[in-house]
N, C-alpha and C positions, 0 to 999 in steps of 0.2 A: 504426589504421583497423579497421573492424568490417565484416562482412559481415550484409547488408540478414536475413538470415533472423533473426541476432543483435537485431537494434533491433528487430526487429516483435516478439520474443518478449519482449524488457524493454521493450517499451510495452504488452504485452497485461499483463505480470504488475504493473506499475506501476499499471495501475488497476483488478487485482485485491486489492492493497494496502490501496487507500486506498476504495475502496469495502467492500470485507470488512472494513475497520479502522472509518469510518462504521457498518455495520450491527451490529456489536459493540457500537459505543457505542450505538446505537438501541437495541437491544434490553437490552441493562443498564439502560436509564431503566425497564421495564417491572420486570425482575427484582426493581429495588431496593427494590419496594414488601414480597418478602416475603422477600429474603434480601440486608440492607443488604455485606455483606461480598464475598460472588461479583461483586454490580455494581460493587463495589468495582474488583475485579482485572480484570474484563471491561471496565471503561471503561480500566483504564490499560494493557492489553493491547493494546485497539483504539487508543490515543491514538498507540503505538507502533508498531504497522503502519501508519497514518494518514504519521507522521513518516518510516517507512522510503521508504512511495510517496514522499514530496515528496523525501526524499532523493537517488533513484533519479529522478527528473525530471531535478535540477540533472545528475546522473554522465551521464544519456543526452544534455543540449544540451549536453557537454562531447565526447560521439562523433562519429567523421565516418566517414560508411558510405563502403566500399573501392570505388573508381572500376572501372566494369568496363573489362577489356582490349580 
């Protein structure tokens, strides 16, 4: 069991994940045009923050916040 301040902070940073993992790969489309190898690493950097947020989704519906006294 987790305490509620615990989930609010792995749900704030869970969809700073997968949104900063999105705009990495957004902005790599733009890169590619004048440096094919950086987009390269920036698409599969972001593809992998992308996968940690969903990751971190499934770990957080598996938490149960601690009943208060």
């Amino acid at each position: 069991m987790v305490a509620k301040i615990v989930l609010t902070r792995l749900q704030k940073l869970i969809w700073v994940y997968i949104y900063g993992g999105l705009l990495s790969i957004v902005i790599a489309t733009f890169v590619r045009r004048t440096d094919e190898s950086t987009a390269w690493w920036m698409t599969a950097i972001g593809g992998a923050v992308v996968v940690l947020g969903v990751v971190l989704i499934y770990v957080r519906s598996r938490l149960k916040e601690t009943p208060l006294a």
